[in-house]
C-alpha positions in Angstrom: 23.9 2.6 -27.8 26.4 3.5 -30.3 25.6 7.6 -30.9 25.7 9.5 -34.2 28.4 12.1 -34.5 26.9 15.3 -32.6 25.5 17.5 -35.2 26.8 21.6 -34.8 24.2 23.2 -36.8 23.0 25.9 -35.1 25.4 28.9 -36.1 25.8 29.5 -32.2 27.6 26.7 -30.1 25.2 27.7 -27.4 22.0 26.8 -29.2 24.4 23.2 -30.5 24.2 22.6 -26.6 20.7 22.9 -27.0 20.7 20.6 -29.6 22.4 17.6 -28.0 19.4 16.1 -27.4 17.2 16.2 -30.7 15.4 13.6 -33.0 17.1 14.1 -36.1 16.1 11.0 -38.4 12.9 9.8 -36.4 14.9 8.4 -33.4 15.1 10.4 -30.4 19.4 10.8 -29.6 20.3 12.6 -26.3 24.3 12.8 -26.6 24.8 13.8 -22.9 22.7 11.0 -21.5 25.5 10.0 -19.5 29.4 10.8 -18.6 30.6 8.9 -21.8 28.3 11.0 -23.4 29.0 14.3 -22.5 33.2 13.8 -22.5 32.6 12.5 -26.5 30.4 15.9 -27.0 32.8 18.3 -25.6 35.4 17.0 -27.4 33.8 17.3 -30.6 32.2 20.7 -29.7 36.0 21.3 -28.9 35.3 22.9 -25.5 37.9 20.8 -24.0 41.2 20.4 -24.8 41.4 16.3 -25.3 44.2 15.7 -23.1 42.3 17.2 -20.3 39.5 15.4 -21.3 41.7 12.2 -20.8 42.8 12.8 -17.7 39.4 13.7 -16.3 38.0 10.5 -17.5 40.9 8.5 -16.0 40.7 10.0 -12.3 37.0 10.4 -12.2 35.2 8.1 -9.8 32.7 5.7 -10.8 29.7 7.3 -11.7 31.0 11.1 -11.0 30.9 11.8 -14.8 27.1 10.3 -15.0 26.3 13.0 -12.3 27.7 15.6 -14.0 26.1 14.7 -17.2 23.0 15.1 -15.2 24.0 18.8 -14.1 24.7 19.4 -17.8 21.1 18.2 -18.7 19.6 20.2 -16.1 21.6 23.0 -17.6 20.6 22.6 -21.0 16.8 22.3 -20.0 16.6 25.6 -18.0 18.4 27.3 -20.8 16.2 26.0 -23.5 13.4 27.3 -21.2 15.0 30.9 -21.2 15.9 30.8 -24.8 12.6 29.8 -26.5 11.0 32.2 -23.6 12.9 35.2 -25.6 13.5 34.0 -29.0 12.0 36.3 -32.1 12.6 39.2 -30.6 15.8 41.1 -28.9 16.6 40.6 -25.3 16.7 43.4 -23.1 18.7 43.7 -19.5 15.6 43.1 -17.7 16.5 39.6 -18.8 19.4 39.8 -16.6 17.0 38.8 -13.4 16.4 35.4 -14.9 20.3 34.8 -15.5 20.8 33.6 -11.8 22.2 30.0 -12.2 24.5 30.8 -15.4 25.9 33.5 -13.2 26.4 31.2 -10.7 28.7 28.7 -13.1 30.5 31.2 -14.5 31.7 32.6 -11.3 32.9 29.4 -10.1 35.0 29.4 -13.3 39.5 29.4 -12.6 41.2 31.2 -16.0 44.7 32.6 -16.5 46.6 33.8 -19.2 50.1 31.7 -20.3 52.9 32.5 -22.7 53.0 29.9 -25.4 54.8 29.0 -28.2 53.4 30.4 -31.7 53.5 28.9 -34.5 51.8 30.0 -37.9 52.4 31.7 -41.3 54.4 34.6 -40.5 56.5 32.2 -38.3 57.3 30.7 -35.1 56.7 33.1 -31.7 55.0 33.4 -28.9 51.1 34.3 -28.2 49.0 35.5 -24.4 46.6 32.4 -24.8 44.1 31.9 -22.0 44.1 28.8 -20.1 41.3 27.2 -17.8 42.2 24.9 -14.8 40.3 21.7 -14.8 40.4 20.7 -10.8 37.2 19.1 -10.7 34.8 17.5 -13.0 32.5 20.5 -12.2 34.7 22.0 -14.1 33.8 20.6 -17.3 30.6 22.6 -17.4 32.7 25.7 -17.0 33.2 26.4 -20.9 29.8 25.2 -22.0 28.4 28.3 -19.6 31.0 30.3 -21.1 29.3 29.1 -24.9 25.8 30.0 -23.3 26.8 33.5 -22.1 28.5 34.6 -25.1 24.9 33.8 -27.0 23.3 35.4 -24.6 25.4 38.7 -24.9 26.4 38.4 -28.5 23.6 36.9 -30.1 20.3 38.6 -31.8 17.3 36.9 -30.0 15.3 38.1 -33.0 17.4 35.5 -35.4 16.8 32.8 -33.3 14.5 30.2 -34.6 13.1 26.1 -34.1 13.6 24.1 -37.2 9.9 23.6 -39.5 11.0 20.1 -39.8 7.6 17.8 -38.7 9.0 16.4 -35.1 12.1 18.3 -34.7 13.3 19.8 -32.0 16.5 21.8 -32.7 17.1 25.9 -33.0 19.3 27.9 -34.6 20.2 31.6 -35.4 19.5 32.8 -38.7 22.2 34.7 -40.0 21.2 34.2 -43.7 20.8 37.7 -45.4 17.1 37.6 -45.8 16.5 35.8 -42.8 14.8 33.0 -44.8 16.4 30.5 -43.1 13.7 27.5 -42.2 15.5 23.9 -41.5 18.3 23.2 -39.5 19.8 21.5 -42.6 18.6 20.9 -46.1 19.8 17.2 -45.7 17.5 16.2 -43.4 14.6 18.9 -42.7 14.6 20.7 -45.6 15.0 17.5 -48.2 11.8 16.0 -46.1 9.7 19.0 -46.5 10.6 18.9 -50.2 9.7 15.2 -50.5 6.5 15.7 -48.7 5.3 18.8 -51.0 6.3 16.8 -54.2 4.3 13.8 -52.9 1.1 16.2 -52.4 1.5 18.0 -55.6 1.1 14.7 -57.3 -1.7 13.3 -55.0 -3.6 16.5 -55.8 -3.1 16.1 -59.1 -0.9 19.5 -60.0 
């Protein structure tokens, strides 16, 4: 199956995790349905640095990436779970009791800070830029947990909403100034409802 390019259209990478598996144009697509799948969605979530990515995919043993694309699945599933469990209104630290298994990938996590070279508009120099080690393919899920806990902390439960769209599936945080914020994109959701309302105006007769 030849995948559309991931869509990132939640305002929040953690709820874009969420939406790797969605049925944007009437066709169920599940971008992390196996190894393949999952190395082509971190790099273009840019989780991964591509190299790495690379290399992972050349050492890994047949089948290894599939299984971790099913930990990542299983991941996304229990988090959806806690997320629409909490969404519309703000989430307290009594939610921290129901945090067990993302606590449990972060702390398996390897991160150190390395001098590198700088380079930018006020010239070349050097930068403190924090660096992961990737010594597994476990390790992959490492900065997707990282994505999930900074929503978690960082992220007002009250703006998160599901998409109106008839059949789909994805969230998103509403950071719009009203909060009026109904689709997750005018192109597809939002043009469709449009469509439809048009089409029963004219039925009706108004």
């Amino acid at each position: 199956m030849v995948r559309p390019p991931a869509m990132f259209i939640a305002d929040s990478l953690g709820l874009d995790f969420l939406n790797s598996v969605a049925t944007p144009l009437d066709t169920p697509v599940d971008w992390i349905e196996d190894g393949d799948g999952l190395i082509d969605w971190l790099a273009q979530a840019k989780l991964v640095p591509a190299d790495e990515l690379d290399a992972m995919k050349a050492r890994a043993r047949p089948g290894e990436l599939d299984k971790i694309a099913d930990q990542a699945r299983a991941l996304r599933e229990w988090f959806r779970g806690f997320v629409l469990e909490h969404a519309g209104r703000p989430l307290t630290a009594k939610a921290l009791r129901e945090l067990g298994p993302l606590n449990g990938l972060l702390e398996r996590d390897e991160t150190f800070r390395q001098i590198v070279p700088r380079h930018g508009e006020e010239g070349d120099g050097l930068a403190l830029q924090r660096m992961r080690r990737w010594r597994s393919p476990e390790s992959l899920l490492l900065p997707v947990g990282e994505a999930l806990a900074k929503f978690v902390c960082e992220e007002q439960f009250s703006n998160v909403k599901a998409c109106e769209g008839h059949n789909c599936t994805m969230l998103f945080a509403d950071h719009t100034r009203r909060r009026a914020r109904r689709w997750c994109t005018m192109a597809i959701c939002g043009n469709r409802a449009k469509q439809a309302a048009h089409r029963s105006r004219l039925k009706s007769g108004r």
